[in-house]
BAMI-881944 format. One record per residue (C-alpha): chain; y, z, x; residue number from 1; residue in one letter. Coordinates in steps of 0.1 Angstrom, whole numbers, always signed. Layout:
BEGIN
+-----+-------+-------+-------+-----+------+
! mol !     y !     z !     x ! seq ! type !
+-----+-------+-------+-------+-----+------+
!   A !     Y !     Z !     X ! NUM !    a !
...
+-----+-------+-------+-------+-----+------+
END
This chain:
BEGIN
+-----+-------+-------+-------+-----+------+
! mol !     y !     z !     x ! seq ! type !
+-----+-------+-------+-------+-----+------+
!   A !   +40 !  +131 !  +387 !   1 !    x !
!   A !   +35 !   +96 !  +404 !   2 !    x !
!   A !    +6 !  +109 !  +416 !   3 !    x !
!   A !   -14 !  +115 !  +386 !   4 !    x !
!   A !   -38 !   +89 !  +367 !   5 !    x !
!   A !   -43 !   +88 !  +331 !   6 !    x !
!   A !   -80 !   +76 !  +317 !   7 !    x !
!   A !   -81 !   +60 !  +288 !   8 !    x !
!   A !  -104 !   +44 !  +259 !   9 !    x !
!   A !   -84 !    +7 !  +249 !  10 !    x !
!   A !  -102 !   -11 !  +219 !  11 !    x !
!   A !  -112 !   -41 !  +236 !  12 !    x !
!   A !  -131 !   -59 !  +206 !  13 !    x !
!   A !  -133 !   -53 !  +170 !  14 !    x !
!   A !  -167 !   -38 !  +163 !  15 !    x !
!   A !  -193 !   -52 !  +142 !  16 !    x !
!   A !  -216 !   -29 !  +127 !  17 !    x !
!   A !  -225 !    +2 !  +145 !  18 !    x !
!   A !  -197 !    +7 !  +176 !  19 !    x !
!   A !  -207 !    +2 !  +210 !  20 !    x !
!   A !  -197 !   +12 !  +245 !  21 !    x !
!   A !  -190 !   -25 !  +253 !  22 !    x !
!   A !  -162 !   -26 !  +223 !  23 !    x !
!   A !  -142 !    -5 !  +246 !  24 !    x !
!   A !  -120 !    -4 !  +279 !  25 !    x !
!   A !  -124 !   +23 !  +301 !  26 !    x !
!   A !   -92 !   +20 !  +318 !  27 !    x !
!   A !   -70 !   +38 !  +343 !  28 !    x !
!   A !   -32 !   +35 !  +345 !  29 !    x !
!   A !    -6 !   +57 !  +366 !  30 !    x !
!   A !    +8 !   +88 !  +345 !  31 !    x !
!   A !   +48 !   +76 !  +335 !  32 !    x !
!   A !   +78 !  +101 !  +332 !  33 !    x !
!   A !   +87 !  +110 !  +295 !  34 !    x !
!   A !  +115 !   +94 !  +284 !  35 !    x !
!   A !  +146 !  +112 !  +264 !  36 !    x !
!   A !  +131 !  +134 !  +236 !  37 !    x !
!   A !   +98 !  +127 !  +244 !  38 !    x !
!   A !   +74 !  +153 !  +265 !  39 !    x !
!   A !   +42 !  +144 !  +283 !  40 !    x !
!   A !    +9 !  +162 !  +270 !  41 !    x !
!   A !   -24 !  +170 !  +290 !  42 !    x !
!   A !   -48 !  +163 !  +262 !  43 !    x !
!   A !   -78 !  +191 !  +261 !  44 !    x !
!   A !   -93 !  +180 !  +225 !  45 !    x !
!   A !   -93 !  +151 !  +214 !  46 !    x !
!   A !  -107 !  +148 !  +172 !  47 !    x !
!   A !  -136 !  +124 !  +162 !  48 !    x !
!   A !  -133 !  +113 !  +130 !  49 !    x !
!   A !  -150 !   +87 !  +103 !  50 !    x !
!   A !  -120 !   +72 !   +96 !  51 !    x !
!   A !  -118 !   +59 !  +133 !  52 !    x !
!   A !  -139 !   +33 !  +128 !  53 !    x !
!   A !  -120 !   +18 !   +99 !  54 !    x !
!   A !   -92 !   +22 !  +116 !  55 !    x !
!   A !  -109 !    -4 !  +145 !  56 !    x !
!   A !  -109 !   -32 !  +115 !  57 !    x !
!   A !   -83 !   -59 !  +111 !  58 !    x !
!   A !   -79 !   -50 !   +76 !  59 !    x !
!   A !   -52 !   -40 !   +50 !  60 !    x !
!   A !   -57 !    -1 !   +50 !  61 !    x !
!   A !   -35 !   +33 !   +48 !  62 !    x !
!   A !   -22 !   +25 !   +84 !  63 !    x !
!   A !   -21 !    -6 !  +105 !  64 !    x !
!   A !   -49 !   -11 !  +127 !  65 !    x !
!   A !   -56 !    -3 !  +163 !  66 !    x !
!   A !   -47 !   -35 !  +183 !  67 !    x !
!   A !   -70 !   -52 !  +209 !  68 !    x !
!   A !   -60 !   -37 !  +242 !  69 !    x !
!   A !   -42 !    -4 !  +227 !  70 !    x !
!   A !   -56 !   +31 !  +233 !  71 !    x !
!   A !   -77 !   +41 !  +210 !  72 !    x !
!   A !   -61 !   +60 !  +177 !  73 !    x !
!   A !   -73 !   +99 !  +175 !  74 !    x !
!   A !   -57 !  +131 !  +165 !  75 !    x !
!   A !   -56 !  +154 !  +197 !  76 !    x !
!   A !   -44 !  +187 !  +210 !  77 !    x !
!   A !   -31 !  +197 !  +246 !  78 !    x !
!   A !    -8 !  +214 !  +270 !  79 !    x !
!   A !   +26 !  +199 !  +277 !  80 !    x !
!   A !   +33 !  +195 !  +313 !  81 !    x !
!   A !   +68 !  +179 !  +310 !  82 !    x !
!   A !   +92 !  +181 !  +290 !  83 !    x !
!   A !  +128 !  +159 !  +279 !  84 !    x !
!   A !  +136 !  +176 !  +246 !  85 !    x !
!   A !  +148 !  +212 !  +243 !  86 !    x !
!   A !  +127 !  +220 !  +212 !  87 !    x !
!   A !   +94 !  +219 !  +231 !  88 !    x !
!   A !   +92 !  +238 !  +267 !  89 !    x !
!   A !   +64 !  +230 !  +297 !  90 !    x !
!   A !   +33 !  +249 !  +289 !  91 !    x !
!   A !   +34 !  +246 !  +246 !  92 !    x !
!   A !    +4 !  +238 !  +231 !  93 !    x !
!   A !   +11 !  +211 !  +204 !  94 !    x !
!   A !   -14 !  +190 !  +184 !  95 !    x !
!   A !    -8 !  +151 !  +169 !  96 !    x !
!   A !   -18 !  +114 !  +169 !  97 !    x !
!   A !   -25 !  +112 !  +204 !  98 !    x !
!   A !   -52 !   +88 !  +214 !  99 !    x !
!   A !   -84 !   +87 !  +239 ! 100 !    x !
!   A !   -74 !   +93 !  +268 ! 101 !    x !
!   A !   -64 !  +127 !  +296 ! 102 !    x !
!   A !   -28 !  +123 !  +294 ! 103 !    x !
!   A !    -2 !  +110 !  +264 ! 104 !    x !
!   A !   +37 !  +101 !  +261 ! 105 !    x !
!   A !   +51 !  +111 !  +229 ! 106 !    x !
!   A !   +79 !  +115 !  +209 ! 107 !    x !
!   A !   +82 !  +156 !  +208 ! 108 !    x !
!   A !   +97 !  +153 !  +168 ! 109 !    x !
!   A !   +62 !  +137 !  +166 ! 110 !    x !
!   A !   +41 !  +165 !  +174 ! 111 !    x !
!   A !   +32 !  +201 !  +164 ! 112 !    x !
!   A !   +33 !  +233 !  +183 ! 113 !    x !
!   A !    +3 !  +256 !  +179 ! 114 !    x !
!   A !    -9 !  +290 !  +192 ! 115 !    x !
!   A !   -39 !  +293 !  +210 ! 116 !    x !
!   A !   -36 !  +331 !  +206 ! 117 !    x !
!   A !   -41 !  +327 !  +169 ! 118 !    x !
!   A !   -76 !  +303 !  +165 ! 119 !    x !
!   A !   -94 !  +283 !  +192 ! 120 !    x !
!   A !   -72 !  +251 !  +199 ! 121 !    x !
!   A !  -105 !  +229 !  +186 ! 122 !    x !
!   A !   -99 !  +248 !  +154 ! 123 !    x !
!   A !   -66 !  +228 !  +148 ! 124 !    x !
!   A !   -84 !  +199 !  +146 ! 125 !    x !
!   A !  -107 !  +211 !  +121 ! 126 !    x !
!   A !   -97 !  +234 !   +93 ! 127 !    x !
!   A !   -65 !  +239 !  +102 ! 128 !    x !
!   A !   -58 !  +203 !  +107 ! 129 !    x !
!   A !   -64 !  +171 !   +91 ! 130 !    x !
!   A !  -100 !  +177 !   +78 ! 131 !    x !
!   A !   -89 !  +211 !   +60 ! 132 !    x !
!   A !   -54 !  +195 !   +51 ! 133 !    x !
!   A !   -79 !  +165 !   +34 ! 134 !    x !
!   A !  -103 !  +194 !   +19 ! 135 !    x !
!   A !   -74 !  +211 !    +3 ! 136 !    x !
!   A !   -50 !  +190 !    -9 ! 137 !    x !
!   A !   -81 !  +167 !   -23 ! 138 !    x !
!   A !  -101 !  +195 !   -37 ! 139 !    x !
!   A !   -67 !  +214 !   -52 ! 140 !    x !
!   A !   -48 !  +183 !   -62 ! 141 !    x !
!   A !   -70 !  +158 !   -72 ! 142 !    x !
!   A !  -103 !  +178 !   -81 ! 143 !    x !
!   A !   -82 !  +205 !  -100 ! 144 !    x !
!   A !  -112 !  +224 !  -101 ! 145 !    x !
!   A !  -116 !  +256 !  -125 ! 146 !    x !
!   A !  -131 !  +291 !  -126 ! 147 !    x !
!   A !  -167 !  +287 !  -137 ! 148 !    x !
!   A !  -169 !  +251 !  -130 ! 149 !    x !
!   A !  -192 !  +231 !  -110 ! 150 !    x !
!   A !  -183 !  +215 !   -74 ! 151 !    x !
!   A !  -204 !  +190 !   -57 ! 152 !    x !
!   A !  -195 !  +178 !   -22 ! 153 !    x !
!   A !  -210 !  +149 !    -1 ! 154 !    x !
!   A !  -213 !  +152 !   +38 ! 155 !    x !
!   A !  -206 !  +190 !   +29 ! 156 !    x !
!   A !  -218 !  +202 !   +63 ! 157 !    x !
!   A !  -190 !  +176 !   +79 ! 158 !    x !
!   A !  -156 !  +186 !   +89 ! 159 !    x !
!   A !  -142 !  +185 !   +51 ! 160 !    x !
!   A !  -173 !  +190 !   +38 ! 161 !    x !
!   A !  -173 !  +223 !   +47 ! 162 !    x !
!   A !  -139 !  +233 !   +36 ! 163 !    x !
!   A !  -142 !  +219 !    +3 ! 164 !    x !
!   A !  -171 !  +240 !    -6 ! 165 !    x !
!   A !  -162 !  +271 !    +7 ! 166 !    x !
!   A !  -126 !  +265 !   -13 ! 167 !    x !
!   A !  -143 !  +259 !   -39 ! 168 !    x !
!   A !  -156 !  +296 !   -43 ! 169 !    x !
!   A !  -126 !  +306 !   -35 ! 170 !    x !
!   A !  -114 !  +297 !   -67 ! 171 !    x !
!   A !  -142 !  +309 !   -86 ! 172 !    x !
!   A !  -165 !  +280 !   -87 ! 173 !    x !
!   A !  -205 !  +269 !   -81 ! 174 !    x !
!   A !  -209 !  +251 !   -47 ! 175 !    x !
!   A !  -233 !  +225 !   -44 ! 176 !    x !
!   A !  -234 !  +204 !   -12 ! 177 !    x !
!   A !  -254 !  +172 !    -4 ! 178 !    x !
!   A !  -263 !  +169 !   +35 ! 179 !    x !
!   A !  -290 !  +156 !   +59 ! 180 !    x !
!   A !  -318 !  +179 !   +70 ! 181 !    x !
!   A !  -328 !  +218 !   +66 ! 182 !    x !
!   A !  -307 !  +232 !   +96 ! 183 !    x !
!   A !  -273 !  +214 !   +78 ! 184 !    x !
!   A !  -282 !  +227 !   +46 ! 185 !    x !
!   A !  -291 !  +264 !   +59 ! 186 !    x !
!   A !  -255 !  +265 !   +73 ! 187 !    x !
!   A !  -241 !  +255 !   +39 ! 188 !    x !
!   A !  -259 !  +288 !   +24 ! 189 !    x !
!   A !  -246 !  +306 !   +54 ! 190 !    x !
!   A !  -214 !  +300 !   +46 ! 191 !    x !
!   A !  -218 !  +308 !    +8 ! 192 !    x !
!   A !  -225 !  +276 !    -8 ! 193 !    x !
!   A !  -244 !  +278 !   -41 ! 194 !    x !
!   A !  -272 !  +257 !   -33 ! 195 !    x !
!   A !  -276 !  +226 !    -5 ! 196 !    x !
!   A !  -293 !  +190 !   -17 ! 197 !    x !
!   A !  -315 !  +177 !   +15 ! 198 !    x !
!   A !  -308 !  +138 !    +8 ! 199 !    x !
!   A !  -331 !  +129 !   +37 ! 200 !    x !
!   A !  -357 !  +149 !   +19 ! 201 !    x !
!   A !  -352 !  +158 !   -13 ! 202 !    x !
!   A !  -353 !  +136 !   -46 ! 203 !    x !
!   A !  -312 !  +139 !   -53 ! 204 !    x !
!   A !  -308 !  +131 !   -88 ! 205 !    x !
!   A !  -337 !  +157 !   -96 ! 206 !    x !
!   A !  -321 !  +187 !   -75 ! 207 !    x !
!   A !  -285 !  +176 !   -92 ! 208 !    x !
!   A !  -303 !  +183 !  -125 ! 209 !    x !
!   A !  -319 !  +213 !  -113 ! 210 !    x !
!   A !  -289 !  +230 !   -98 ! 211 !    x !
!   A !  -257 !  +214 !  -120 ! 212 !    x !
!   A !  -278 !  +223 !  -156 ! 213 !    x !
!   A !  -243 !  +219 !  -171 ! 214 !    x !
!   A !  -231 !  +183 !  -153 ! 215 !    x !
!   A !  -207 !  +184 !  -122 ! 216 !    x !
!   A !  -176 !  +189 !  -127 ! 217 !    x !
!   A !  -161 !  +178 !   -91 ! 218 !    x !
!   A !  -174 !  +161 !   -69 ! 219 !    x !
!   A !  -159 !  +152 !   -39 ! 220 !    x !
!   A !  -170 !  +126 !   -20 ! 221 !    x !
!   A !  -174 !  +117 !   +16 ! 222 !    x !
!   A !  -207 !   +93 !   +19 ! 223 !    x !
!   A !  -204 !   +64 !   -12 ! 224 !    x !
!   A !  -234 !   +45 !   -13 ! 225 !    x !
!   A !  -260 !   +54 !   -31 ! 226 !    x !
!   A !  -255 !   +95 !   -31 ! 227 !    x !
!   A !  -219 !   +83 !   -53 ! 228 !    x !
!   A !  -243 !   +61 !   -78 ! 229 !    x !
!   A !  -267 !   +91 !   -80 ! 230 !    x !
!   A !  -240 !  +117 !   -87 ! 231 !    x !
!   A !  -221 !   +93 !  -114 ! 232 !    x !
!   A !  -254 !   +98 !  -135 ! 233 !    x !
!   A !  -248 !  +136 !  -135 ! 234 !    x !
!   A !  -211 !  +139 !  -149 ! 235 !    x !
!   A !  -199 !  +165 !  -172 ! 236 !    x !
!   A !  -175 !  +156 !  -199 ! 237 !    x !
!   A !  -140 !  +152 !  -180 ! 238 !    x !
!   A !  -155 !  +151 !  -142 ! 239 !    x !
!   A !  -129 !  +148 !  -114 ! 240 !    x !
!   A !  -139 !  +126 !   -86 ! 241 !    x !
!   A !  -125 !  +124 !   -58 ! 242 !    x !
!   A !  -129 !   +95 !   -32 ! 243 !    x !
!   A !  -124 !  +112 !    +4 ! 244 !    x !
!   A !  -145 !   +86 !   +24 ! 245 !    x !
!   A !  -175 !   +63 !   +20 ! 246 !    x !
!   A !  -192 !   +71 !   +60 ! 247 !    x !
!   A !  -227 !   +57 !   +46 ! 248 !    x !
!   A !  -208 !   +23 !   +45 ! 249 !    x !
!   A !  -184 !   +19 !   +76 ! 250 !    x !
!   A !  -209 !    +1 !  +100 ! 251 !    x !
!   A !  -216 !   -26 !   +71 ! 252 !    x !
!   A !  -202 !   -55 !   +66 ! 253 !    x !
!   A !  -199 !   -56 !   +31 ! 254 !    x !
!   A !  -192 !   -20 !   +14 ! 255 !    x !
!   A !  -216 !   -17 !   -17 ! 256 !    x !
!   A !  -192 !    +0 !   -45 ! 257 !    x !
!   A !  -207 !   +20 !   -78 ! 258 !    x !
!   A !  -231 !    +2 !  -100 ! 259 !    x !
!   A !  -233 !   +33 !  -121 ! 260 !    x !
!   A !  -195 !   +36 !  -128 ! 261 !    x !
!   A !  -198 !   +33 !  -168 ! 262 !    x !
!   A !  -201 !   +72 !  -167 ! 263 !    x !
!   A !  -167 !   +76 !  -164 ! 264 !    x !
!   A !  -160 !   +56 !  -192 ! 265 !    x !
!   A !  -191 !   +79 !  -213 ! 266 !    x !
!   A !  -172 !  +112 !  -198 ! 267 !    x !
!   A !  -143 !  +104 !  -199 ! 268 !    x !
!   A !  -142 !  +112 !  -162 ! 269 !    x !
!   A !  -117 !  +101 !  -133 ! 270 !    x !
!   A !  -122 !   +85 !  -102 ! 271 !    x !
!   A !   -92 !   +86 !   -76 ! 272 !    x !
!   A !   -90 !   +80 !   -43 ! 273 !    x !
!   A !   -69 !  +105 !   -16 ! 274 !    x !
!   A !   -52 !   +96 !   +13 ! 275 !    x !
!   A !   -40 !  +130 !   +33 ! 276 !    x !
!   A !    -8 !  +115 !   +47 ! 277 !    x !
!   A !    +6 !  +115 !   +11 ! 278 !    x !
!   A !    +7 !  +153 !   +14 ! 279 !    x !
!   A !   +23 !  +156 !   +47 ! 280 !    x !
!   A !   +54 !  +174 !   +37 ! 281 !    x !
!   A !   +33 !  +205 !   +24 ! 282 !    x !
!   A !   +10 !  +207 !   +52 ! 283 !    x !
!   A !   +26 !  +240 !   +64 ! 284 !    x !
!   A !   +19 !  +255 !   +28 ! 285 !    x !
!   A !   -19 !  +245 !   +34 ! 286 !    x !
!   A !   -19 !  +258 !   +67 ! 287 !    x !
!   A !    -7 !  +292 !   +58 ! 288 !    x !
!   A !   -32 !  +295 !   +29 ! 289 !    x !
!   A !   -61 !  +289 !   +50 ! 290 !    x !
!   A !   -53 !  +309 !   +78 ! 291 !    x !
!   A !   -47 !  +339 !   +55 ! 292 !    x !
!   A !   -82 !  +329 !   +38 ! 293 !    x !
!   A !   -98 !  +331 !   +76 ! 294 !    x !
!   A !   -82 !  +362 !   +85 ! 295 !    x !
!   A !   -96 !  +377 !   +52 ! 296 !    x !
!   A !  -134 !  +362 !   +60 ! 297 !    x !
!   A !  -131 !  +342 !   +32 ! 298 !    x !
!   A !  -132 !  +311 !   +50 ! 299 !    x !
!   A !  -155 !  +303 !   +82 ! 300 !    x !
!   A !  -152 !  +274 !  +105 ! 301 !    x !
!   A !  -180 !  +254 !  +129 ! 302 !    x !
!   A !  -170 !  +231 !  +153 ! 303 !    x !
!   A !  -191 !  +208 !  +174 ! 304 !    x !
!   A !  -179 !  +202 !  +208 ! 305 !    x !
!   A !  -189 !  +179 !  +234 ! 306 !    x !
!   A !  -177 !  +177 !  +268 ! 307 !    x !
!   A !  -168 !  +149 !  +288 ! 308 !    x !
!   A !  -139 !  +123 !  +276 ! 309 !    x !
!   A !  -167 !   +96 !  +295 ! 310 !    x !
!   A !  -186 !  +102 !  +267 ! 311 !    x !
!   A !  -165 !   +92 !  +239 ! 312 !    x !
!   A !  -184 !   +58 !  +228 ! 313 !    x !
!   A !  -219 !   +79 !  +219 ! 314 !    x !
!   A !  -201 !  +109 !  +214 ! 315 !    x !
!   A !  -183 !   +88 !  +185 ! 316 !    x !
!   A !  -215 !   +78 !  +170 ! 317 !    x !
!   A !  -228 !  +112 !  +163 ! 318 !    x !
!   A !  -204 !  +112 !  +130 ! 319 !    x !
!   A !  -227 !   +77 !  +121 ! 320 !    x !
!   A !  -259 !   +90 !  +128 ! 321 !    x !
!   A !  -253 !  +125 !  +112 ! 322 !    x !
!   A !  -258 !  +146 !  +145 ! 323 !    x !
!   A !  -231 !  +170 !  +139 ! 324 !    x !
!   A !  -224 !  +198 !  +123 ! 325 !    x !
!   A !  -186 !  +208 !  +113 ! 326 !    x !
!   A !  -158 !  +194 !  +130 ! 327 !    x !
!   A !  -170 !  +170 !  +159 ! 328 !    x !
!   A !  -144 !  +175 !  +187 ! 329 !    x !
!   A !  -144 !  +162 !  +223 ! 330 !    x !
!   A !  -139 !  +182 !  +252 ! 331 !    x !
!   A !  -112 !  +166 !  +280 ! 332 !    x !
!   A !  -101 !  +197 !  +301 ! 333 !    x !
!   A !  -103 !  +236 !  +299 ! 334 !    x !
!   A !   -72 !  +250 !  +285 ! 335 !    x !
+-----+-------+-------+-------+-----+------+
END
């Protein structure tokens, strides 16, 4: 064991704007024994999410920040090599808040065991993990969408985005997702979305009116900015919004919020925001939905994978610069 070193991403600044390589540490430090109850994981994927770079602020948020010098929070998956707690044997696959870096100590009772035989590992990251927990819990719970009605979906080519939609026709709804370019919005049809909005090249408000005749009815939102002030002009009467994420705004230092938010006072409409941990206890119920839904075709999922845990700095701004499509995951070791 002594002889094995771990590589790791510490937050060595707090970013300002867009992040940079130089707001990290690229550190190594020897590989310690797990302690009582606790096993020690090879990480293989590692998730890259929007929320990391809130999480990099010293802000009041959902959790408590990542400290100067810590490793770097992200959700991972991986092999456990050693093992103190006789729930979780040597060679289990388990996924959970595991950070940047080859190797991780942690509390077993933390963690989740998955099979590899059932989906690709990279996959419980995705859909089956937080993305498709925030997808269907925010959708279902807070969207309460209903047969017939209309569904619109920001970033719908992202890691939610994509779940959220396809969920949507699941339960007898019109799809309608917002994304960046003709390739992302090809995929969205691909996967049975109604129609796709090209923001980079399309006029939004007109293609709203053009494809939600009746209003929108949900919309799920990932981007804020401007793409939420465009969609509150297109409300039906009693719209469900649901505030996932605002990625157009992370990098800035001042968020703009709504100007147009006096539609939900016309519409009578709602506006609430969703965090996923609040849903935590029923994450098992998700899971077995959505996996029955995959084995069934009904639900498809992309992931994005690039390899090389070196590369995490750039690899991270992909999300920011709208690169990727589906779930971007990073590629540590073959499995």
């Amino acid at each position: 064991m002594s002889t094995l070193v771990n590589h790791q991403f510490k937050l060595a600044r707090r970013p300002v704007g867009m992040v940079q390589r130089s707001d990290f540490e690229y550190a190594e430090a020897p590989v310690a024994e797990p302690g009582e109850g606790e096993v020690l994981v090879k990480i293989l994927y590692i998730s890259l999410d929007p929320a990391m770079r809130g999480w990099m602020n010293e802000v009041k948020s959902y959790v408590p920040p990542v400290g100067i010098g810590e490793v770097m929070r992200a959700g991972a998956v991986g092999r456990v090599i050693t093992s103190r707690d006789p729930n979780v044997a040597v060679g289990d696959h388990v996924v959970g808040v595991l950070g940047v870096q080859e190797y991780a100590l942690a509390k077993a009772k933390g963690l989740t065991k998955v099979d590899p035989k059932l989906v690709p590992l990279p996959v419980y990251l995705g859909t089956l993990g937080m993305p498709g927990m925030t997808a269907y819990f925010g959708l279902l719970e807070i969207g309460q969408p209903k047969v017939g009605e209309t569904v619109v979906v920001s970033g719908a080519a992202g890691a939610v985005g994509q779940v959220v939609g396809q969920i949507a026709k699941i339960k007898g709804c019109r799809a309608v997702g917002i994304a960046g370019g003709a390739d992302k919005c090809a995929y969205l049809r691909s996967i049975g979305f109604d129609a796709a909005i090209d923001y980079k090249h399309e006029d939004v408000k007109a293609a709203l009116k053009q494809h939600c005749p009746k209003g929108v009815d949900v919309y799920f939102d990932n981007v804020g900015g401007e793409i939420l002030d465009i969609v509150l002009t297109q409300l039906a009467m009693h719209a469900r919004i649901v505030i996932c994420g605002a990625i157009s705004q992370y990098n800035e230092s001042k968020m703009k919020g709504p100007s147009n938010y006096m539609s939900l006072l016309v519409n009578r409409a709602m506006m609430k925001g969703m965090v996923v941990f609040d849903y935590a206890s029923r994450y098992g119920e998700a899971a077995r939905e959505m996996a029955g839904w995959m084995a069934a075709g009904q639900l498809k999922t992309r992931e994005d994978v690039v390899e090389g845990l070196e590369t995490f700095p750039e690899t991270l701004l992909m999300l920011f610069k709208g690169e990727n499509t589906g779930k971007l995951v990073l590629k540590v070791a073959d499995a």
